[in-house]
DRENLOSE-380136 format. One line per 3 residues: for each residue x, y, z of N, C-alpha, C. Coordinates in nm, 2 decimals, decimal comma. Atoms other than C-alpha are relative to their C-alpha. Example, Ala and Ser with C-alpha at 12.3 -4.5 7.8 and 13.67 -1.06 7.14 Angstrom:
0,09:-0,12:0,00:1,23:-0,45:0,78:0,09:0,12:0,00 ~ -0,09:-0,11:0,00:1,37:-0,11:0,71:-0,08:0,11:0,08;
END
This chain:
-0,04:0,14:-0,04:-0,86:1,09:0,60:-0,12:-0,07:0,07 ~ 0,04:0,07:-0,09:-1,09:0,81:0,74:0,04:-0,05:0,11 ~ -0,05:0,05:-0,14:-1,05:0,74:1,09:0,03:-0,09:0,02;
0,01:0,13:-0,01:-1,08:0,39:1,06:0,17:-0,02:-0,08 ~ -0,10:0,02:0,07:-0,81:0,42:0,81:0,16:0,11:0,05 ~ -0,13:-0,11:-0,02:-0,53:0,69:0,97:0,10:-0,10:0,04;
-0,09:0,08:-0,09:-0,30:0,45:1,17:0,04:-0,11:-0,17 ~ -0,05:0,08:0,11:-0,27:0,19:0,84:0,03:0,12:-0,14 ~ -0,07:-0,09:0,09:-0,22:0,49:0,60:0,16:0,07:0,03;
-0,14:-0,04:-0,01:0,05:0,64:0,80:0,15:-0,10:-0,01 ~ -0,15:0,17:0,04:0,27:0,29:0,83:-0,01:0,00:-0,10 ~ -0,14:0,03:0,12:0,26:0,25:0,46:0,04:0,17:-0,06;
-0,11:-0,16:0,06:0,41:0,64:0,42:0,11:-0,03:0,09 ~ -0,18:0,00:-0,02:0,69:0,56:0,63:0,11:-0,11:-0,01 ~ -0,11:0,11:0,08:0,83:0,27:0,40:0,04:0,10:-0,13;
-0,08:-0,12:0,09:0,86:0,58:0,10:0,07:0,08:0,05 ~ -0,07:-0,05:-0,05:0,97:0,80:0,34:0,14:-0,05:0,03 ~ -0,12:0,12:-0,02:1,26:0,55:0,42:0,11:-0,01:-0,11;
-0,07:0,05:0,14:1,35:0,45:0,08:-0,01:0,16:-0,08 ~ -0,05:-0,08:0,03:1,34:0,83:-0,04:0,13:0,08:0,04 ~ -0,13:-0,07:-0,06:1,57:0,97:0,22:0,13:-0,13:-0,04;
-0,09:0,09:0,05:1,80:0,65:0,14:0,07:-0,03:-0,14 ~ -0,02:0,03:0,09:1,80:0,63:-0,22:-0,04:0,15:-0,08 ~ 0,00:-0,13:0,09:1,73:1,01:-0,37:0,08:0,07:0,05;
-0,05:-0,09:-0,05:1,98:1,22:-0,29:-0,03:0,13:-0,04 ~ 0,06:-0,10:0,04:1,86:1,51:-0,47:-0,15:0,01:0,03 ~ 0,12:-0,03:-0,08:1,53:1,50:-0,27:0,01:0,07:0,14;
-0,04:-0,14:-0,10:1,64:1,81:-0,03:-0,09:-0,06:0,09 ~ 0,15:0,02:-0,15:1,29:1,75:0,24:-0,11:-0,12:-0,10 ~ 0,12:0,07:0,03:1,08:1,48:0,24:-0,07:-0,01:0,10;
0,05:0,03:-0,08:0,82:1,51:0,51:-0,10:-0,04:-0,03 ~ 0,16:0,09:-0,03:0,50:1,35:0,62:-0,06:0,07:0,12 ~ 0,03:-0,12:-0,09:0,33:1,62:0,84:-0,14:-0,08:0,08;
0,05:-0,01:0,00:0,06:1,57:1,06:-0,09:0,07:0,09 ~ 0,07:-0,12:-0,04:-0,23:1,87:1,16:0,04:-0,08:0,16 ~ -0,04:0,00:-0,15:-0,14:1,92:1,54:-0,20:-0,03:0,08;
0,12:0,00:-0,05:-0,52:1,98:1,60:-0,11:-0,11:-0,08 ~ 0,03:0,04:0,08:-0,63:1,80:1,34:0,00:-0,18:-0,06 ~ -0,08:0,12:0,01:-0,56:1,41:1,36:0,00:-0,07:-0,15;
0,06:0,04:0,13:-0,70:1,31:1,01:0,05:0,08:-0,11 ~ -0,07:-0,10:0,13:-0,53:1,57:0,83:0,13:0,01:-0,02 ~ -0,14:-0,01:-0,02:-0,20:1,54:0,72:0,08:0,03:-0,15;
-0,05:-0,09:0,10:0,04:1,71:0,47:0,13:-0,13:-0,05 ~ -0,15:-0,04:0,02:0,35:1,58:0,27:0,03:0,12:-0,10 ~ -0,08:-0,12:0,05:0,60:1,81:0,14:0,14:-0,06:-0,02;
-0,14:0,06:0,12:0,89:1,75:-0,10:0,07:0,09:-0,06 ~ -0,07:-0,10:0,08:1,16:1,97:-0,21:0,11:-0,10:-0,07 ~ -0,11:0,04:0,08:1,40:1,87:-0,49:0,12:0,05:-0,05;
-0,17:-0,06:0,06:1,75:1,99:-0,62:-0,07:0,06:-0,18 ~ 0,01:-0,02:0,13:1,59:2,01:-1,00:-0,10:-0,11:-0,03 ~ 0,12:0,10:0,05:1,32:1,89:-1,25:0,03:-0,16:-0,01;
-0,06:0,15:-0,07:1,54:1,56:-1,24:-0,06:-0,06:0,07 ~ 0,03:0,07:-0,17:1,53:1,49:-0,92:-0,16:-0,03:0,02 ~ 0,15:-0,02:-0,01:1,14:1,58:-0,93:-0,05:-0,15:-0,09;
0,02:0,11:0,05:1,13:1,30:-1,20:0,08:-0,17:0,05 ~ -0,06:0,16:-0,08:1,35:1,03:-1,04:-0,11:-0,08:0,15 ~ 0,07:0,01:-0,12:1,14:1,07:-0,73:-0,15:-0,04:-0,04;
0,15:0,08:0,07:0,78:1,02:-0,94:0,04:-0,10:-0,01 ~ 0,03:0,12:0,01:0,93:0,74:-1,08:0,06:-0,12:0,08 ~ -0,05:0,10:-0,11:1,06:0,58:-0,77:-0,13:-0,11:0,03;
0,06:0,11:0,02:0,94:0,22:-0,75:-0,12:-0,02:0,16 ~ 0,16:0,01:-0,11:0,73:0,24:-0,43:-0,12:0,11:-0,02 ~ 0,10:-0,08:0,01:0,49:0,47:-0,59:-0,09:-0,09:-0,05;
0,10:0,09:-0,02:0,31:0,21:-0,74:-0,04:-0,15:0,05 ~ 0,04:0,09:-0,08:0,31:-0,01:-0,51:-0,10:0,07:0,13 ~ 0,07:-0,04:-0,08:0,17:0,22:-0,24:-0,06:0,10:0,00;
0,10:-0,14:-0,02:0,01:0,51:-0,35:-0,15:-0,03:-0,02 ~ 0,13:0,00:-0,02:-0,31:0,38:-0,45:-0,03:-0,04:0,14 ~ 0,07:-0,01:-0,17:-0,38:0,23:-0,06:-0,03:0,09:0,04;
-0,04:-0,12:-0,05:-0,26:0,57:0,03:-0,11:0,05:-0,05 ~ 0,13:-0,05:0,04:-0,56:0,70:-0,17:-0,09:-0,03:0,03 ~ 0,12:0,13:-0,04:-0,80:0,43:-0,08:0,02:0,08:0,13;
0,03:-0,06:-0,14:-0,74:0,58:0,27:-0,08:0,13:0,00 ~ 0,04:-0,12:-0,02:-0,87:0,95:0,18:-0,13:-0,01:0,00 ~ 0,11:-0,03:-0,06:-1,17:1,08:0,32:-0,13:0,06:-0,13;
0,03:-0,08:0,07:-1,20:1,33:0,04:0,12:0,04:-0,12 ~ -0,11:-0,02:0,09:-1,01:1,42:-0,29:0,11:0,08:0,04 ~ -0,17:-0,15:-0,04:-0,62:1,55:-0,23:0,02:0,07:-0,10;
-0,08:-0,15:0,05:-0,53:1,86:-0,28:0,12:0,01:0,00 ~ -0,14:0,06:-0,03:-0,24:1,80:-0,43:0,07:0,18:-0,11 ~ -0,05:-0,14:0,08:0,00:2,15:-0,54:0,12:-0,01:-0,03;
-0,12:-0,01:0,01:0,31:2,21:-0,70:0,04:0,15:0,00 ~ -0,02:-0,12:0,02:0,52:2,49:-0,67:0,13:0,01:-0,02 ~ -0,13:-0,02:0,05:0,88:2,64:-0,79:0,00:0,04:0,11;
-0,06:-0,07:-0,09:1,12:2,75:-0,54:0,05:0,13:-0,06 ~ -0,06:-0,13:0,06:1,19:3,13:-0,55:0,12:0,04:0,00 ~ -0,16:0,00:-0,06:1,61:3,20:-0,60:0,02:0,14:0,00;
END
């Protein structure tokens, strides 16, 4: 993350944050983490009910409105992972 940029990156993640918990029901956890030691480093994490859900939530309408800033903010390319939940 750029320094200059942490404080205006996090305000626009918690207008998705907002509107996912409001409008996905099948979006189990949505957080927005950030490193305790670390101020510049910060995590989300997203569990879904199903591949559904996983697609409703891509194509939820504040993604392109705010993901590219969100990127414009990064210091360095995200490391972005997916993973299955184990039942």
């Amino acid at each position: 993350m750029k320094t200059e940029r942490k404080d205006p990156f996090e305000a626009l993640q918690k207008r998705p944050f907002v509107l996912t918990h409001d409008h996905e029901p099948d979006t189990v956890v949505d957080d927005f983490l950030r490193h305790r030691h670390e101020p510049n480093t910060h995590i989300f994490y997203s569990r879904v009910r199903d591949k559904a859900a996983f697609g409703t939530h891509q194509r939820g309408a504040f993604h392109d409105d705010l993901v590219p800033p969100m990127l414009g903010a990064l210091a360095e390319e995200m490391d972005l992972r997916f993973f299955d939940r184990i039942e």
